[in-house]
Structure formats: structure tokens, C-alpha cells
N, C-alpha and C positions, 0 to 999 in steps of 0.2 A: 635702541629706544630713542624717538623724540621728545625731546623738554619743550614745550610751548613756554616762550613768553610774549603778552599782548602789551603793549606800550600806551597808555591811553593818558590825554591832555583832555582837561577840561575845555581850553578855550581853542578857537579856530576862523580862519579865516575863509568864508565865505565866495569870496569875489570870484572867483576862479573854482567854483565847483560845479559838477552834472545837475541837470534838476533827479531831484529827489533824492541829492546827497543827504545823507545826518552820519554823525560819526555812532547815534545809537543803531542806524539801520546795517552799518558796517559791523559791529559787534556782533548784532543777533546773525547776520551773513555768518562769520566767522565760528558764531557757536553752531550753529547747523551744519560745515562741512568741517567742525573737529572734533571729532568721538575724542582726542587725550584729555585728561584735564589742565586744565589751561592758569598760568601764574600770570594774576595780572599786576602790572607796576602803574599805579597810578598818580601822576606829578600834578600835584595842585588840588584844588577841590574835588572832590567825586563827584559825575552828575549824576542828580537823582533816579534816575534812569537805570544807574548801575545796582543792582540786588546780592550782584556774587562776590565773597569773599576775597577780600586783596591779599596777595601777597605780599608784596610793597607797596607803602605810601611814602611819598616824596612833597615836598614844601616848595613847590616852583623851583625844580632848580634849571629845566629846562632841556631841551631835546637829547643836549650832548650829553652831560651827567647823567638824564635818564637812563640813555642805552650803557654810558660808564658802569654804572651802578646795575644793570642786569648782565651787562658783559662779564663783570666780574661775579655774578651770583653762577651764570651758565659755567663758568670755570671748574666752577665744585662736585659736577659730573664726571665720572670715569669717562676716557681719550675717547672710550668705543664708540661713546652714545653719541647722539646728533642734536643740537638744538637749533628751533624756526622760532627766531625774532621777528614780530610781526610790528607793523606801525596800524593807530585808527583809523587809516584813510583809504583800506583797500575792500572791494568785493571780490568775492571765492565763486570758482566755478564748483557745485557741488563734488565732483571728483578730485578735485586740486590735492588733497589732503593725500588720499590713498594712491593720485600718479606721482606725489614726491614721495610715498614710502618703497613704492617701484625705482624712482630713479637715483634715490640710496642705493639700491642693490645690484642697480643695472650699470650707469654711468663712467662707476670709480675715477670719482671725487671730491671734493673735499668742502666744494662752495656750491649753493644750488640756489637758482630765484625762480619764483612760479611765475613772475612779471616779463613781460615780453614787452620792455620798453621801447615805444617807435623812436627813438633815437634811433636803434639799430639800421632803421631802413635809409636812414640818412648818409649821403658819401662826404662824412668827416671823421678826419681820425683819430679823436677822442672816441667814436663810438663805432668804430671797426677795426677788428683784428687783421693783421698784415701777416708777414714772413712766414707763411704757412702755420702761423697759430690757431686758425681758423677749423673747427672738429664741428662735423653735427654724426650726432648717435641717435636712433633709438631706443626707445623703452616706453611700454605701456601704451597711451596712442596717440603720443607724443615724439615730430622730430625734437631734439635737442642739441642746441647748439650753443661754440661757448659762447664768452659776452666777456670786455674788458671790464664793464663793469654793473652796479645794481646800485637802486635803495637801499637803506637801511631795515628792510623787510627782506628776509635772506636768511637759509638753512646753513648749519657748516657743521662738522665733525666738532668734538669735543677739542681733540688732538690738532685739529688747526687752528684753532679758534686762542689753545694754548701757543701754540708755535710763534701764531704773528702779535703777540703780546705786545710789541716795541712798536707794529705797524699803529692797532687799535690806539694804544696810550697817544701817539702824535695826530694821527687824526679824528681823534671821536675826543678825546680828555683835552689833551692841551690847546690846541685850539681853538676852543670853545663854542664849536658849533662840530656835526660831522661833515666828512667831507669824504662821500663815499667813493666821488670821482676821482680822486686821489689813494684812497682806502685800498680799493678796491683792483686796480692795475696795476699798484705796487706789490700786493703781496702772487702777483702773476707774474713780476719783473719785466714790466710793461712800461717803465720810465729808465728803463738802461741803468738799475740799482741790483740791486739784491734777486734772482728770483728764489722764493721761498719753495717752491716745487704745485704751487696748488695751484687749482686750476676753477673756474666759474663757469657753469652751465646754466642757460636757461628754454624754456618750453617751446615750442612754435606749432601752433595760437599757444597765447596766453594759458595760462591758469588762473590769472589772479590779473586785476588793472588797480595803478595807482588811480584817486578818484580826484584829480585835478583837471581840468579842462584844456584841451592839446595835448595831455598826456595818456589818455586811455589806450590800452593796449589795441593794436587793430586788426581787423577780422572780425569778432565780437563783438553781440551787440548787448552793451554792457546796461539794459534799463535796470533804474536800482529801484 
């Protein structure tokens, strides 16, 4: 089973987004390719915009505590299930939803992201995998391949999600901001630390593009 949770900020920064960005037109994207029902955490004002039932409301306390605070909600799920943390700033390929419930099944592993960040295409090694860590797989009609690391919009098992407990707490809680590039290569053992055994897989095209400008997934042509 997937637990949906949607992450939604009232306010946003503009400068740097697609035409025909809104973070309401990302929403309604997102309810159109999620048949689950969806737990939304909302930090700050609601926009009026929004009509569905929150799950959590939160008082500004901001990006990091947001995901704190639903990291520890997704905890209270049995090891088995899976939970997709979503941020407001993505569009969905209408399939996205049902090629991650395939590459749950197919993949085996533990971290999945539907975003096909073009970092990847770049030759630096923050954003390429060396020493034969390097996997693409199959599943659904999608290659898949791994990734050091993602957004903070990103599927994971119950059971890893518990595991790297110590990883989350230092960089999503104390810190004070997240810091997925750090997050996220660590609990791969991707800084010569600890490897926790899991592993990060993402799509090739896209499933899903973050909607900031220079960042859209490519291949896709992402009109919102």
C-alpha cells in the first residue's frame, strides 16, 4: 500500500518559474494522476483555492519541520507499506502514479523518484555514480536507473524510511532546512560513512519535473 502525503506552502517564489506555473494548477495535476486518497500537510495559511480536508495544519514552521513533521506521521505505517512525499511544485505525467506502483514490484528497492533531474546529464560527481554503482533496470515503460540522489518529493518503503532515522533527523530536523544532497547519498554510502544497504532509483524520461526554470526534466515537453 501507498500513503500519499502532499506538502503544500502557501507562499512562493515566482522568479524562476515555467509560464503557466501555479502551485493550484500542480495540485489539480496531482489529483488527476492519484486515484489514493491523499493526506495533505498544509504550513501556513490555506489558499483559498484549496476545498479538501487537511490532514495537518502547521503555523509557518517551514520546509524542514514540514517534512519533520510528516516523516514522522509516514513512520506509523507498517515496514511493508510504501509512502510518496510529494512537494507543490511538481506536474505528473498522467501514468506516473501507476509506473511507481510497477517499479515497487519490479525494481527492489527501497527509494524511488519519478523526477529525472538533468543534473544527471551533467559530468560532475555530486550527480554521477562511479565504482560500478551505476544499475538501470526495467519496469513498466520505463528505463530505470539509480541516482545518488532526489528532491524531497520521493517514494520509500516504510522499513527504510525507519532504518535511516539518524540520517532524516540530521538532515531534514537539525539543520534547519533539508538537504537532500546530503540526505540522500548518505543513506547509499555515497560519502565513504555508513552504507545503510538501500538504494535510489529514478525514471528515464521523467515521470514527474520539478517546475522551477533550468530544472525541468528533459525530453518532455512539460506545458502546464
Amino acid at each position: 500500500m501507498i500513503h500519499i502525503y502532499y506538502r503544500l506552502y502557501n507562499q512562493d517564489d515566482m522568479t524562476k518559474r515555467p509560464i503557466g506555473y501555479s502551485k493550484e494548477n500542480c495540485f489539480n495535476n496531482f489529483l488527476k494522476v492519484c486515484e489514493s486518497p491523499i493526506n495533505i500537510v498544509c504550513d501556513g495559511k490555506c489558499p483559498e483555492w484549496l476545498t479538501q480536508e487537511l490532514f495537518i495544519h502547521l503555523d509557518n514552521v517551514g520546509n524542514a519541520q514540514s517534512f519533520w513533521r510528516t516523516y514522522n506521521e509516514a513512520l506509523k505505517h507498517g515496514d511493508n507499506d510504501w509512502v510518496y512525499f510529494a512537494e507543490d511544485d511538481y506536474i505528473y505525467l498522467p501514468t506516473a502514479m501507476t509506473e511507481l506502483e510497477l517499479a515497487i514490484q519490479n525494481l527492489d528497492v527501497d527509494f524511488i523518484t519519478l523526477y529525472d533531474h538533468p543534473g544527471r546529464y551533467e559530468y560532475l560527481p555530486e550527480h554521477n555514480l562511479t565504482d560500478n554503482k551505476n544499475t538501470i533496470k526495467l519496469s513498466g515503460s520505463r528505463h530505470w536507473r539509480s541516482s545518488p540522489s532526489t528532491t524531497m518529493t520521493f517514494a520509500a518503503s516504510v522499513n527504510a524510511l525507519r532504518a535511516c532515522y539518524d540520517l532524516f533527523d540530521v538532515w531534514t530536523n537539525r539543520v534547519g532546512f533539508t538537504v537532500s544532497w546530503e540526505l540522500f547519498p548518505r543513506l547509499q554510502g555515497l560519502r565513504g560513512e555508513k552504507d545503510y544497504g538501500f538504494r535510489l532509483m529514478g525514471p528515464m524520461p521523467s515521470l514527474a519535473t520539478h517546475c522551477v526554470t533550468g530544472y525541468l526534466s528533459p525530453c518532455i515537453d512539460w506545458e502546464m
